[in-house]
C-alpha positions in Angstrom: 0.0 0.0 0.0 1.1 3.6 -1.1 2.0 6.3 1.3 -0.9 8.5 -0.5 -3.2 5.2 0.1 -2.2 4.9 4.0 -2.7 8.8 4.4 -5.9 8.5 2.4 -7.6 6.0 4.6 -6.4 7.8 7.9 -7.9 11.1 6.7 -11.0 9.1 5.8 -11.7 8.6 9.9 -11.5 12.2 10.6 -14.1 15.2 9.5 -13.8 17.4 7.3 -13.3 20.2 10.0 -10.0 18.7 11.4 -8.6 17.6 8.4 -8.6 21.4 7.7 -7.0 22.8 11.3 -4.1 20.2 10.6 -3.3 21.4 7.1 -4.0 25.1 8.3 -1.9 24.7 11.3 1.2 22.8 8.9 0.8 26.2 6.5 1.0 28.4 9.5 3.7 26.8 10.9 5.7 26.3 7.5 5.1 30.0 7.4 6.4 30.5 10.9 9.8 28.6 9.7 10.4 30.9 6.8 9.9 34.1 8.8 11.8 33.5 11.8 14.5 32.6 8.4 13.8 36.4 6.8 13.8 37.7 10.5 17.1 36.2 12.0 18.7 35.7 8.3 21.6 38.4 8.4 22.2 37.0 11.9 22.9 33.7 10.7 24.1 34.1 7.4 25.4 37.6 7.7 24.9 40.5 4.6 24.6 38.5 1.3 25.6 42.0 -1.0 25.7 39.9 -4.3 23.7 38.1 -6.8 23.3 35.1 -4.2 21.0 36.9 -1.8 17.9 37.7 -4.1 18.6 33.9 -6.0 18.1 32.2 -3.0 14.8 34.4 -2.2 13.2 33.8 -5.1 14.1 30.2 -4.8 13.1 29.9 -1.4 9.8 32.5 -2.5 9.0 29.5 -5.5 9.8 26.3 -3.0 7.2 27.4 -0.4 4.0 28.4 -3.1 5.1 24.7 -3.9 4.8 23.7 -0.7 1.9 25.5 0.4 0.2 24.3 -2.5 0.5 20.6 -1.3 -0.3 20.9 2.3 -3.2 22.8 1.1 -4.7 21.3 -2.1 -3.3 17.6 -2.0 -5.7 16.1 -0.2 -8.5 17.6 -1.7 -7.1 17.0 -5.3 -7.0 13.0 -4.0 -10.6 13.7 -3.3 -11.7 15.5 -6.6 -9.8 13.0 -9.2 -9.8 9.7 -7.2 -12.3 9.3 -4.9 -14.6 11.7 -7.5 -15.9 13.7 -4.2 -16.5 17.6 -5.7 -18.2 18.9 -3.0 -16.0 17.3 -0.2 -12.9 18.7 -2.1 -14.5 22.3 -2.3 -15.5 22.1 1.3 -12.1 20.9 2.6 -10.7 23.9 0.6 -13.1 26.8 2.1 -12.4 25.3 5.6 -9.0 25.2 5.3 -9.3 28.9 4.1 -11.5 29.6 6.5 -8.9 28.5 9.2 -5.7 30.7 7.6 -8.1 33.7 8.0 -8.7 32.8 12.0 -5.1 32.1 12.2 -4.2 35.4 10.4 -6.5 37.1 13.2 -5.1 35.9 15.8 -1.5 36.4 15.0 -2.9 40.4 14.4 -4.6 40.2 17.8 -1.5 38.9 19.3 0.5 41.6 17.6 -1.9 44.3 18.6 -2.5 43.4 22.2 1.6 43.2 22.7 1.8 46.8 21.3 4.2 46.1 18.1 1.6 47.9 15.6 
């Protein structure tokens, strides 16, 4: 059995609703990685005054749409194509959406309520 097969059938089990926190919660956290990167980066890595520095953004900028594209839409492109389930692919997508949105209100209220606006 494939790994897309195991994940398949263990997604199955949960609703749609948690299946959606989890790959809203990976994103957020993904995203979480590659700021604290843009935030400490000189730190680490020190002033990159050449060609290198904006290569290695735009690489980095065209590595995480790809990866935000899977955690986000490969499960519910499993759904649409193989298991032929429209609606259930739609509806993952608005709830994962719908999660990013709280997550991008709480990380404003957080920002907000410890004065950094």
């Amino acid at each position: 059995m494939g790994f897309f097969q195991k994940l398949t059938k263990i997604k199955m089990k949960w609703s749609l609703g948690l299946i959606a926190f989890g790959q809203a919660l990976g994103l957020a956290i993904y995203c979480g990685l590659v700021g604290l990167l843009f935030w400490r980066g000189n730190q680490w890595f020190g002033q990159v005054p050449n060609y290198w520095g904006p290569l290695l953004f735009l690489i980095l900028f065209v590595t995480s749409a790809l990866i935000s594209a899977l955690l986000v839409l490969g499960y519910p492109i499993i759904l649409f194509w193989r298991k032929k389930q429209v609606t259930k692919a739609l509806r993952l997508v608005a709830y994962t959406t719908c999660w990013l949105v709280s997550f991008i209100f709480i990380v404003l209220a957080i920002i907000f309520f410890r004065g950094n606006i």
